[in-house]
C-alpha positions as CSV (number, residue, x, y, z in Angstrom):
1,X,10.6,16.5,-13.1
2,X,9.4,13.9,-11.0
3,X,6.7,16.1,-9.3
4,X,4.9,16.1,-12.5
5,X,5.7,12.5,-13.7
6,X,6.0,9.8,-12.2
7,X,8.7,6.8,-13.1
8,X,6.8,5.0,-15.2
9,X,5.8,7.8,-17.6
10,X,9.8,9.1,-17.9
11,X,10.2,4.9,-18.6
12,X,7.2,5.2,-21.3
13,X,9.1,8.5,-22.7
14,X,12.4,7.1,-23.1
15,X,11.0,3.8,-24.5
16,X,9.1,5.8,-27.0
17,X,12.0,8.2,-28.3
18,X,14.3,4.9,-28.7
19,X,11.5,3.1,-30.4
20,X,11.3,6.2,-33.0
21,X,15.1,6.5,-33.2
22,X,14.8,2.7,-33.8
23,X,12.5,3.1,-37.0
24,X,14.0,6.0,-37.9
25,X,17.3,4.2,-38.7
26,X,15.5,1.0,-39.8
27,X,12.9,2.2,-42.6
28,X,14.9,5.5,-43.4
29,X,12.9,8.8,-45.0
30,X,10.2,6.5,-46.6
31,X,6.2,6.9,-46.0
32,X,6.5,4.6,-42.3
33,X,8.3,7.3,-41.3
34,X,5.2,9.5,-41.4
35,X,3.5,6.9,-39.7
36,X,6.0,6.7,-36.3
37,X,6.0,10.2,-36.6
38,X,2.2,10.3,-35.9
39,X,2.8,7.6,-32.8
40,X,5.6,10.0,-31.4
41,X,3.4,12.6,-31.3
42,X,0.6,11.2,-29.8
43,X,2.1,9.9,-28.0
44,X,3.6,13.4,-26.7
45,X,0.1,14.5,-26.6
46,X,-1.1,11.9,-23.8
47,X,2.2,13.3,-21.8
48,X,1.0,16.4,-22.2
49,X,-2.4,16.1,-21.2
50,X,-1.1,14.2,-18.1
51,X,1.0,17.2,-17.5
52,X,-1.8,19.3,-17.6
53,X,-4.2,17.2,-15.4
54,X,-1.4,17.0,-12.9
55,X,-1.2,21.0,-12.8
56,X,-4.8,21.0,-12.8
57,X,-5.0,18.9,-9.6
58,X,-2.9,20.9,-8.1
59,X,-4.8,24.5,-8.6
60,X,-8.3,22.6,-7.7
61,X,-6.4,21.2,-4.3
62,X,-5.0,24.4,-3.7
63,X,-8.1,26.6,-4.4
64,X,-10.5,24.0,-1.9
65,X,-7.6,24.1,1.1
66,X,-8.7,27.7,0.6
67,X,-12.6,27.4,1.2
68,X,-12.3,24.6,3.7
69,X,-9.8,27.4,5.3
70,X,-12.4,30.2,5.0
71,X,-15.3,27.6,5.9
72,X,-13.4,26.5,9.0
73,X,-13.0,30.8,10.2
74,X,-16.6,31.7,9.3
75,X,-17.9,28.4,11.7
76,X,-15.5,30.1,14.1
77,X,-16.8,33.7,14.1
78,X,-20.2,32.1,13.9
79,X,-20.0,30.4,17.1
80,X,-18.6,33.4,18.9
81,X,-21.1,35.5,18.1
82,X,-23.9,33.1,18.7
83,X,-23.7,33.5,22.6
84,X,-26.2,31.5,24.2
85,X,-28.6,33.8,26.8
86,X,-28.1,32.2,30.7
């Protein structure tokens, strides 16, 4: 879990699910609760998208490792085969 977030996202989590738990408790079934429902879950969203962008990065690092990689062997096989004449 920690590859995908780092400590203070788990902290923001935890602070955010107690915070609901809090107001759950505190204002009961009324109409707040439909309001600290909507800050839950955008607040799930943003951890989401994080999530996401982190994957993201990942796939984009991974994928130009790969054409630096086939870059580097094309220079390569270019300078072989350009053999300068003596």
């Amino acid at each position: 879990m920690t590859k995908y977030f780092d400590n203070w996202t788990i902290l923001i989590i935890i602070i955010t699910v107690i915070l609901f738990m809090v107001a759950l408790f505190a204002k009961g079934f009324t109409s707040q609760l439909l309001l600290e429902s909507g800050v839950l879950l955008v607040s799930i969203k943003i951890i989401m998208m994080s999530y996401k962008n982190i994957q993201n990065h990942e796939e984009l690092k991974k994928d130009l490792d790969e054409i630096k990689k086939l870059l580097k062997e094309n220079q390569v096989e270019l300078m072989n085969k350009t053999v300068l004449p003596q």
